[in-house]
C-alpha positions in Angstrom: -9.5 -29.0 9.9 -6.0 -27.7 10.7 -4.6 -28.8 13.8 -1.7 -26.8 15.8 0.2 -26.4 18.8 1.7 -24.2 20.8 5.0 -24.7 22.0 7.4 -22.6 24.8 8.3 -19.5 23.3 4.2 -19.1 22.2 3.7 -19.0 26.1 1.5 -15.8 27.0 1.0 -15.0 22.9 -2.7 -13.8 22.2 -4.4 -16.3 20.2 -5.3 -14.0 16.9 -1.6 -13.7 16.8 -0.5 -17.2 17.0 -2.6 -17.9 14.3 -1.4 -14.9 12.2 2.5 -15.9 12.4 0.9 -19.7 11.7 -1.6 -19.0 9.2 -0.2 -16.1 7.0 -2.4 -16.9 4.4 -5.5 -15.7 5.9 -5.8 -11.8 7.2 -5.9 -11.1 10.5 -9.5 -10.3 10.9 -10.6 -13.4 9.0 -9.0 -15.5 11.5 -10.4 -13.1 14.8 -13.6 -13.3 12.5 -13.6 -17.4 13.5 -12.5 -17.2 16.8 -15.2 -15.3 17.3 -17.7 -17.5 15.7 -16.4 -20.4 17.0 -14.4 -21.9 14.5 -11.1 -21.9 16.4 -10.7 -24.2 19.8 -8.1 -24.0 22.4 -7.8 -27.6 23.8 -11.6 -27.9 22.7 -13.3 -24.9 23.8 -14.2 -21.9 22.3 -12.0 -19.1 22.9 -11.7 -15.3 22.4 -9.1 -13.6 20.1 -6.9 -11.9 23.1 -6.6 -15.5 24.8 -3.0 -16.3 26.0 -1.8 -19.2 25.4 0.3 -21.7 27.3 3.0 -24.2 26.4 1.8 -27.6 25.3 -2.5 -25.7 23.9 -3.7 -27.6 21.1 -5.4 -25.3 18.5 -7.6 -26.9 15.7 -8.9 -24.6 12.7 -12.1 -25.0 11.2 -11.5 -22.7 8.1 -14.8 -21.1 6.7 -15.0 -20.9 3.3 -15.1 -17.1 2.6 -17.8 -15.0 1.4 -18.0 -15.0 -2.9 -17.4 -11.1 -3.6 -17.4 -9.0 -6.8 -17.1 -5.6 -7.2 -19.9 -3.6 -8.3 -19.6 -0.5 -10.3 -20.7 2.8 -8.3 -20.9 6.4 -9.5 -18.2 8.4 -8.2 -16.4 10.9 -9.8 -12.8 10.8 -11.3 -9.9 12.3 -12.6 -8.5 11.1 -16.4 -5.4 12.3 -16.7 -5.0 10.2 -19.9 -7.4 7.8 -21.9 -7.0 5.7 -25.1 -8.9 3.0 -26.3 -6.0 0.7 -24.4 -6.0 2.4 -21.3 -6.5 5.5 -18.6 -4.7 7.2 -16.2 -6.6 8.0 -13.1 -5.6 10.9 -10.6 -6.1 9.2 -7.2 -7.1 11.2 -4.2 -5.8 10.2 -0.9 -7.7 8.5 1.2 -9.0 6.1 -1.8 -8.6 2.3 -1.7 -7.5 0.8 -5.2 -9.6 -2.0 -4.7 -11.5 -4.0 -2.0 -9.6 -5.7 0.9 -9.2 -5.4 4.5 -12.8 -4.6 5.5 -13.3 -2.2 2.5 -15.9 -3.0 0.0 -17.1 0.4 -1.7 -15.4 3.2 -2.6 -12.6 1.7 -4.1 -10.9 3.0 -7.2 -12.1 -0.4 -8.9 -16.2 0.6 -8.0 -15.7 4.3 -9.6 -14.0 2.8 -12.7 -16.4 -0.3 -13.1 -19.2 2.7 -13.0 -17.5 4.9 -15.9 -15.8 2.4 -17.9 -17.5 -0.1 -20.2 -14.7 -2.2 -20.1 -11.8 -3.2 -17.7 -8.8 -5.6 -18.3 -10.0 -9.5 -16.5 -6.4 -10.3 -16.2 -6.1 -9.3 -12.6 -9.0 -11.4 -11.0 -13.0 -10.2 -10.4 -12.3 -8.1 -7.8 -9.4 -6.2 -9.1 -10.5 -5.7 -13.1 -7.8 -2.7 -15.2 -5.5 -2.8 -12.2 -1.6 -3.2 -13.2 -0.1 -1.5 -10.1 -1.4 0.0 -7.1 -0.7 3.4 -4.4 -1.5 3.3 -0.6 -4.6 4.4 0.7 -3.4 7.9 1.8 -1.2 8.6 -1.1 -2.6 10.1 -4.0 -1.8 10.6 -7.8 -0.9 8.8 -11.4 -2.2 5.1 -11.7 -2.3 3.4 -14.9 -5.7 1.1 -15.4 -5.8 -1.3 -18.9 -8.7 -1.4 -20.7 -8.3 -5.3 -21.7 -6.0 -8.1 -21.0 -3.4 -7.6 -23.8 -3.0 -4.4 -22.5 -2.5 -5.4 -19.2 -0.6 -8.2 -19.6 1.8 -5.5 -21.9 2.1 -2.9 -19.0 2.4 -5.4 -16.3 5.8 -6.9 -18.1 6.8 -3.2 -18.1 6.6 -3.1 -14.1 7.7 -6.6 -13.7 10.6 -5.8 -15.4 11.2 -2.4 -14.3 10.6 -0.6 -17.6 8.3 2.2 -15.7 10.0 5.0 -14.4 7.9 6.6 -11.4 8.1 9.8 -9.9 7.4 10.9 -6.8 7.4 13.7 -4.2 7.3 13.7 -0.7 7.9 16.2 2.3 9.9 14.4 5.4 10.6 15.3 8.5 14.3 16.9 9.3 17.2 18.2 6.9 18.0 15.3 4.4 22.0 15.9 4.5 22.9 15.3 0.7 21.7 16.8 -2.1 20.9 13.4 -3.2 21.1 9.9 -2.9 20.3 6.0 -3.0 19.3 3.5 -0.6 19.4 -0.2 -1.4 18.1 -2.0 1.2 15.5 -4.9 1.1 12.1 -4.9 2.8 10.2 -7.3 4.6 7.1 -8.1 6.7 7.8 -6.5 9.9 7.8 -9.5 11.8 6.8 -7.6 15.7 3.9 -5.2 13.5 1.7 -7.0 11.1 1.1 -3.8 9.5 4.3 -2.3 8.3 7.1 -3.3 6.8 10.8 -2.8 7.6 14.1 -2.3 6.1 16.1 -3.6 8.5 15.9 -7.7 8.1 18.0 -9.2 5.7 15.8 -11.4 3.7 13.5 -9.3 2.3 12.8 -8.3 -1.4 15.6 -6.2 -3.0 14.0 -2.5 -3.3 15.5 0.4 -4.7 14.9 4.7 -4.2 16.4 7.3 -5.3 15.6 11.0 -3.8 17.1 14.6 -4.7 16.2 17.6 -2.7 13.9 19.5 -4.3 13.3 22.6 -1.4 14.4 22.8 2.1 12.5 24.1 4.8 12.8 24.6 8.6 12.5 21.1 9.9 11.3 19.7 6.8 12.7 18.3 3.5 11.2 18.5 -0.2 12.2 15.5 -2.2 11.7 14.3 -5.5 12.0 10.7 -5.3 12.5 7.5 -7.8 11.5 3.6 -7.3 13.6 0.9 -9.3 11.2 -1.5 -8.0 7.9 -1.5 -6.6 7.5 -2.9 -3.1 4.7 -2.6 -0.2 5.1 1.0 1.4 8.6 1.3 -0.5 9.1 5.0 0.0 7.9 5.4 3.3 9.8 2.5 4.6 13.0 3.6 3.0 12.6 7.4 3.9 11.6 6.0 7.6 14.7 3.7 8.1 16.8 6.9 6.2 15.6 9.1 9.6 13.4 11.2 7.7 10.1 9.5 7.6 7.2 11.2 5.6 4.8 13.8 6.5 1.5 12.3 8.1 2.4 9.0 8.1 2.7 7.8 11.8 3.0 4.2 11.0 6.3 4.8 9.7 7.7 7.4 12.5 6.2 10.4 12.0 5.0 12.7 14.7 1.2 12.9 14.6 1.0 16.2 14.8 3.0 19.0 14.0 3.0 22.6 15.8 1.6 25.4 14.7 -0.1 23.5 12.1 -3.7 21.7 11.0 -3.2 18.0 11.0 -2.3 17.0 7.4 -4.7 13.8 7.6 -2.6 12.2 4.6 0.4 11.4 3.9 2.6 14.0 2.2 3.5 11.6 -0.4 2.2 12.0 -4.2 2.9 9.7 -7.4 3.9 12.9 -9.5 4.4 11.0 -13.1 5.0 7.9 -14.8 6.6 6.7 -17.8 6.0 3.8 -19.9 6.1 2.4 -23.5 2.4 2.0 -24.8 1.3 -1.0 -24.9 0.2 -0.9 -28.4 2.1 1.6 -30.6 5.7 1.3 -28.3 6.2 4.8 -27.8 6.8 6.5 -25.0 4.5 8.3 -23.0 4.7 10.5 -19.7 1.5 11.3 -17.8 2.2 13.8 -14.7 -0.8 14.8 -11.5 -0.5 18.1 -10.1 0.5 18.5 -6.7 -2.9 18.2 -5.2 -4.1 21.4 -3.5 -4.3 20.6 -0.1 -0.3 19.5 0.0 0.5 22.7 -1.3 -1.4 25.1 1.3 -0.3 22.8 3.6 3.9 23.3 2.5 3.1 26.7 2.0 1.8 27.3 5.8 5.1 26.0 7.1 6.8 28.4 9.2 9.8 30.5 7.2 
């Protein structure tokens, strides 16, 4: 049982939130999920997740223990941009989860590779076999899976270290001023919004991008764009806080829709190559993703 209180500047703050900023372990809607079922008392009654609370509320937790989970292999269809007997490079579409979390249990990246490979790297748990590094949801392109735990253990030192060099491009919003550039700035939880992260607190995790202009269009920038490191929503929180926040991505600033044009229902944000030492022979190798089709029209149908 965890026990807690609320104390004057938690006055009027909806339950499920209290809990989130006190509980950051568990996920948001594992913590609504026991309010809900009872689990969660406000001065010994049952509550509901938008409660308020008041100065001086006592709040006991009973913690359920959650729900064993595995991911099962399912048949869906991918693109190898690379394969060895060490490991594959998968395209990613947007719109695919790398593995499950967050409500999202099928469909992952992780079911379609558990259903096409016989075997997957164990070094990253049960429900996350061959994955060393991970893309949002709605961005798409190169991700590296190993085939077994030497391998993964190999290219994970590479990332942990920053021996992989990633490429990117992205199309943002207004006319980037230089030809190119560097922002250091570290990144943290947004403390206000759950969901995103921000640039602008000072004790986050050092993060690193580089960008060059690529094209310019009317309103709209092409960049190709680097990471030194690798953190949560990097590039969109960087190119956000920068003023020029990518295409289709509202979290982060941009407009939802854009006139004149079909809504992009993506980001506008691909993981163009990588490069990385192989984890067996040492030499270098560089896989690259096309820009997928649908990012092109979509640039193309800009107005001149």
């Amino acid at each position: 049982m965890i026990e807690l209180s609320a104390a004057a500047p938690d006055s009027k703050k909806r339950l499920d939130r209290f809990l989130q900023e006190k509980l950051a372990a568990f996920s948001r809607s594992r913590l609504q999920d026991w309010i809900r079922q009872g689990r969660v008392q406000v001065n010994r009654a049952a509550s509901s997740p938008a409660a308020l609370l008041r100065d001086g509320d006592r709040v006991t937790v009973d913690p359920a223990a959650p729900a064993p989970l595995r991911a099962e292999a399912e048949e869906i269809p991918l693109t190898i941009l690379y394969e060895d007997s060490d490991l594959v490079a998968i395209d990613k579409p947007a719109g695919m989860v790398v593995h499950a979390g967050a409500g999202v249990h099928s469909g992952t990246l992780v079911n379609a590779l558990l259903g096409r490979f016989e075997a997957l790297s164990s070094a990253g748990g049960e429900l996350r076999p061959g994955i060393v590094h991970r893309l949002d949801r709605y961005t798409s392109g190169v991700i590296l899976v190993a085939k077994h735990d030497a391998a993964h253990r190999a290219l994970a030192a590479q990332f942990s270290g920053r021996g992989v060099s990633k490429t990117y491009v992205a199309l943002v919003h207004g006319t980037v001023p230089r030809e190119s550039g560097r922002i250091d700035k570290p990144i943290a939880r947004d403390p206000a919004r759950r969901v995103r992260m921000t640039a602008r607190l000072s004790d986050g995790r050092a993060a690193i991008t580089t960008y060059k202009v690529l094209e310019r269009l009317r309103g709209f920038t092409f960049l190709e764009v680097k990471i030194a490191t690798g953190r949560t929503h990097q590039i969109r929180v960087h190119l956000s806080d920068f003023g020029h926040p990518v295409a289709g991505d509202p979290l982060y600033g941009a407009p939802r829709e854009v006139t004149g044009m079909p809504p992009l229902g993506r980001y506008f944000l691909h993981a163009q190559s990588i490069r990385f030492l192989h984890p067996a022979t040492g030499q270098e190798v560089t896989v690259s993703a096309p820009l997928p089709l649908e990012l092109e029209a979509w640039k193309k149908a800009l107005p001149s």
